[in-house]
C-alpha positions in Angstrom: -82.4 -61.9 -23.0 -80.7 -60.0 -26.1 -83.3 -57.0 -25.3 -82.2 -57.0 -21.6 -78.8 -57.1 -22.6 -79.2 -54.3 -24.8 -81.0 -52.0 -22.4 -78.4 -52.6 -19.5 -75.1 -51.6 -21.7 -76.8 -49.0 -24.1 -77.9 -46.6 -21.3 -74.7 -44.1 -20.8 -76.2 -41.0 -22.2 -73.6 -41.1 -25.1 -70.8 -41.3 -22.8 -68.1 -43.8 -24.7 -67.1 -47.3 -23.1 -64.5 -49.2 -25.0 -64.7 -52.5 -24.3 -60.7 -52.8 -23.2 -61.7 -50.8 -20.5 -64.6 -53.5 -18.6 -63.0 -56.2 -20.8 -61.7 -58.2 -17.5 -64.8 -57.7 -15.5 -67.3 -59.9 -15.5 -70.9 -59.4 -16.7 -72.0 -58.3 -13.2 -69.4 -55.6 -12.9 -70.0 -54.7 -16.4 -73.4 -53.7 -15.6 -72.4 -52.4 -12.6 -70.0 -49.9 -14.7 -72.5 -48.8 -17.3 -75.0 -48.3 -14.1 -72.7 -46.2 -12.4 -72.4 -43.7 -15.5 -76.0 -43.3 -15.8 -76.0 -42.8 -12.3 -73.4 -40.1 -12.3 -74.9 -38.1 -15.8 -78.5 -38.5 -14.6 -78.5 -38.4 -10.1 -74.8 -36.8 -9.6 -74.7 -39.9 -7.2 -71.0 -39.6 -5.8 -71.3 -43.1 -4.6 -71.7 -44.7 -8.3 -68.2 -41.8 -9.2 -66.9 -43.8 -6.6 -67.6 -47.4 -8.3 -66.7 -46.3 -11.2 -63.4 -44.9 -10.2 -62.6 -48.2 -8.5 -63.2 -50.7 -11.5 -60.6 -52.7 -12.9 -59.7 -51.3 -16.0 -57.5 -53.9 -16.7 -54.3 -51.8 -16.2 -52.3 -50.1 -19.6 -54.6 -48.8 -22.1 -57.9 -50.0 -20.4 -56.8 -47.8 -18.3 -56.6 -45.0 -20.4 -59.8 -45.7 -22.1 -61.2 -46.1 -18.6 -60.0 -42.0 -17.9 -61.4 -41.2 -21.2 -64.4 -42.5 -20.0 -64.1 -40.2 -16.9 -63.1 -37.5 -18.9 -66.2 -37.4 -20.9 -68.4 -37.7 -17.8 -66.5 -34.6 -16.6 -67.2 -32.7 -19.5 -71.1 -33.9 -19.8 -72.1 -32.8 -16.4 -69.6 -29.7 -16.0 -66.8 -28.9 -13.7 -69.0 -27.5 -11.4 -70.9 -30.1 -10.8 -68.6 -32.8 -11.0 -66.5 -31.4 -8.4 -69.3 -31.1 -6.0 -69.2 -35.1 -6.4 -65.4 -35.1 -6.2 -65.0 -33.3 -3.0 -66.8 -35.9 -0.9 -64.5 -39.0 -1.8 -61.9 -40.0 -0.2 -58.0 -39.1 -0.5 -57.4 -42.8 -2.0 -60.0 -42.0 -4.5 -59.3 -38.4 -5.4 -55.7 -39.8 -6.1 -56.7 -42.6 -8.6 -59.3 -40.1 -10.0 -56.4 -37.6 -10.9 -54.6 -40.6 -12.3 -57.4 -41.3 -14.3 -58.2 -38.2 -15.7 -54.7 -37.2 -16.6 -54.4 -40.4 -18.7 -57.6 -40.2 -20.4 -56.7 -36.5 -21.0 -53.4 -37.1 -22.7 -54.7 -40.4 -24.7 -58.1 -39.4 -25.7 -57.4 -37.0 -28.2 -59.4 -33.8 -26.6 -56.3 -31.9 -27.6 -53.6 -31.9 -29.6 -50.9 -31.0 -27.0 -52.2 -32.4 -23.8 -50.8 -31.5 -20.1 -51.9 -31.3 -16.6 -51.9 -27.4 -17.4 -54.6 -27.7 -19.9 -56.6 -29.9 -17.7 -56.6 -27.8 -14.7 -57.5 -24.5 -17.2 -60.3 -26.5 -18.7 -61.6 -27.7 -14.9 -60.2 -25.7 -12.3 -62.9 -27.0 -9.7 -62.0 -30.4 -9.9 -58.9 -30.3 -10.9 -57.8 -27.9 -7.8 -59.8 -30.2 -5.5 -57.9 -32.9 -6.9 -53.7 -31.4 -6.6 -54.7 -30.2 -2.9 -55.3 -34.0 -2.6 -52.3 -34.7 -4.5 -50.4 -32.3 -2.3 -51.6 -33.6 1.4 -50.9 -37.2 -0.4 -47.3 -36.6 -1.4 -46.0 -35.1 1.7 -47.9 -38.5 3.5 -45.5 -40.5 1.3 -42.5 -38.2 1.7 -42.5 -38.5 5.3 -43.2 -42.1 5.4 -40.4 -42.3 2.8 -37.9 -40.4 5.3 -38.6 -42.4 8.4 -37.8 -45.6 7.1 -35.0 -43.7 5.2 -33.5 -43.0 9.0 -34.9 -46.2 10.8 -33.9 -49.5 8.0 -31.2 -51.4 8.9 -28.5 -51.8 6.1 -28.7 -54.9 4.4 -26.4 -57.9 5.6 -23.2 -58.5 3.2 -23.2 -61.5 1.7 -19.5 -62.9 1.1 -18.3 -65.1 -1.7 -16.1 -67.9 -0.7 
């Protein structure tokens, strides 16, 4: 068993995991993730981006050791390449990906002053692909936002005796 444990969680091509990152998954899931790199740095398999993007990182600084994670991919495989992947998920998924990336950016110590600016010089495939997404996203919200602005009914007054 210890062999088979050791192959399974070894096997990311030298891409980090920090264990407060998979740390609320179960072992499953945990395999799951460290397939899912291999996946991605070895088949450019946009279906195993999207697992990966969609594990529970446990929220806080799981996360952020989680966008690490994704940073590193992005830098193993190129922008290029990773973008290629990146431009067949969905909206939901380019969103959280951006989210990701920017925390893992800014906490992982790739630079020592990091911003979104930086990030998008560094990668401009992805990271353009990624604030048009952004941009179709927040405009969605805005408008939702301003219809229910108009339409909610004002809340009733309570009075005090």
């Amino acid at each position: 068993m210890g062999v088979l444990t050791y192959n399974i969680f070894t096997g990311t091509n030298g891409i980090k995991v920090y264990d407060l990152a998979i740390s609320t998954q179960g072992f499953y899931k945990q395999y799951q993730y460290y397939k899912s790199i291999r996946d991605i740095v070895n088949n450019k398999e946009t279906d195993a981006l999207r697992i990966l993007i969609n594990s529970d990182c446990g929220g806080g600084a799981g996360c952020y050791d989680h966008g690490e994670t994704l940073v590193l991919i992005l830098i193993r495989i190129n922008d290029k390449k990773f973008s290629e992947m990146v431009s067949k998920l969905s909206e939901k998924d380019k969103f959280l990906l951006f989210t990701l990336l920017s925390g893992g950016y800014e906490y992982g110590g790739f630079v020592k002053q990091p911003s979104n600016k930086k990030l998008q010089t560094e990668y401009p495939f992805t990271m353009n692909l990624l604030l048009k997404s952004i941009t179709k996203r927040s405009k969605g919200i805005s408008r939702t936002r301003t219809f229910f602005a108009k339409n909610a009914k004002k809340p009733p007054v309570l009075e005090t005796p």
